[in-house]
N, C-alpha and C positions, 0 to 999 in steps of 0.2 A: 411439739416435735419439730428438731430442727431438718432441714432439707440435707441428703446426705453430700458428702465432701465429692464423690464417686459416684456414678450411678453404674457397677460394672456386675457384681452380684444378685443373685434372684432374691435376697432382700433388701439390696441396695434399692432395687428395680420397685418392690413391692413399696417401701419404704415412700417411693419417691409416689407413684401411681397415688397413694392414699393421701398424702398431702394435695396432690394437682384435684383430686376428683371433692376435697374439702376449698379449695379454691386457691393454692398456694402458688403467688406469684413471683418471680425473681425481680432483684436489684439488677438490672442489666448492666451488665458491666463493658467497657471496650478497652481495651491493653495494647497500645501503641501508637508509633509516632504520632504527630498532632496532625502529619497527611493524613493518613491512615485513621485516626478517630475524626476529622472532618469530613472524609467522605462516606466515613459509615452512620455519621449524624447526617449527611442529606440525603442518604435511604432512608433511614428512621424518620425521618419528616413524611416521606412520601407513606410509610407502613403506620403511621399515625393519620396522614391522611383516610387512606382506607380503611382505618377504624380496626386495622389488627396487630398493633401494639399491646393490647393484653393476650392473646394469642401468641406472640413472640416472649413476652415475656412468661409464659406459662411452662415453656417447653426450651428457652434457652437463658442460661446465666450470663454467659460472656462470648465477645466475638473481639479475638484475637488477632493479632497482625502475626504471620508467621514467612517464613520464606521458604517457601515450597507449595503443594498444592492444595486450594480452598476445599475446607472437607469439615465435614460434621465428626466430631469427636462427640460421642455419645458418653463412655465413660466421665468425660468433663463437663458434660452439660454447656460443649460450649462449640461453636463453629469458627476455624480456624482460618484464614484471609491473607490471601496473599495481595498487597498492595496493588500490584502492579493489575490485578483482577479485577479493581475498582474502577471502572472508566465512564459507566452510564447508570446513572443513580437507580433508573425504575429496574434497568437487569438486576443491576446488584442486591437490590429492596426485595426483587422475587426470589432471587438465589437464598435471599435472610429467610425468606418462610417457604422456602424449596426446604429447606435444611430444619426448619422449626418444624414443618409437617414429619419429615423421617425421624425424629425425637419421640416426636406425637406416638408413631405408632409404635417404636420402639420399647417406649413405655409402657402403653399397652396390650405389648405382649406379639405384637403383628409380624409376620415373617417379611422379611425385606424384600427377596427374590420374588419373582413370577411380577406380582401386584404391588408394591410398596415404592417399585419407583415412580410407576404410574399417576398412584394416588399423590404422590408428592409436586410430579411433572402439574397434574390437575388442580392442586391446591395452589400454582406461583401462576398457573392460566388464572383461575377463579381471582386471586388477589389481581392480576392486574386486569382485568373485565372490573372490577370492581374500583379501583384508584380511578379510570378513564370514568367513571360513571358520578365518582363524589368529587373529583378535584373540578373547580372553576378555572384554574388555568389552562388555558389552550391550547401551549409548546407543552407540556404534561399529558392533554389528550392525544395530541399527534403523536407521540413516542409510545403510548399506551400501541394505539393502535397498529404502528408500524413493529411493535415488539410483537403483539400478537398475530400479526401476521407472518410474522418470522417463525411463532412456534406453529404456527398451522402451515406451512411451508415444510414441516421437519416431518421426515416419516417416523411415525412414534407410535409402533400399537396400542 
């Protein structure tokens, strides 16, 4: 069974859920300038670091360069980037599996509102507690932890 072109229909949706819960991984793809796919390769470094590159790849196809605002496009399976949004590898690395977690539960069916930005805000804390813990670079840990002090700084129920 191939992975659908869309995931916008309640058997698009079903379609896609049953391949991911069989183990179906995407080709990740990036689609733009060579700024714009180099700096979304040195997030991918950092989300390989953390060991959640199959994670990203489970729940996004492609991460696009577009000009306007960086937003998860669920229907495309693919999160959309605006350049000029790229400026600190570990934000932008969280933003990739801020945006891979709201796929996640989109997938499985999870209501967005109330709780789902939560879990998403919780899943780019968890990735970075997690890169500061596996990365042996030490300007990597300093930025881990000046980012997450940044998000515990933010009023966020």
């Amino acid at each position: 069974m191939e992975f659908p072109e869309r995931v916008y229909t309640v058997e698009e949706v079903r379609k896609a859920r049953s391949l991911i819960e069989k183990g179906y991984k995407h080709d990740l793809n990036m689609d733009g300038n060579p700024d714009f796919v180099a700096k979304v390769e040195k997030a991918l470094e950092l989300v390989k670091t953390a060991g959640y590159y199959d994670f990203l790849r489970t729940y996004i196809r492609t991460i696009r360069e577009i000009d306007g605002l960086s937003q998860l496009r669920e229907q495309d399976v693919a999160i959309w980037f605006h350049v000029k949004a790229l400026d600190d590898p570990i934000d932008d690395a969280g933003f990739i599996i801020q945006k891979a977690q709201q796929m996640k539960d989109f997938v499985e069916g999870r209501l967005y509102y109330e709780t789902g930005e939560l879990r998403a805000v919780n899943k780019r804390i968890e990735f970075i507690e997690t890169l500061r813990d596996k990365t042996n670079n030490p300007d990597i840990k300093k930025k881990c932890e000046e980012n997450l002090r940044r998000w515990k700084e933010q009023p966020f129920p």
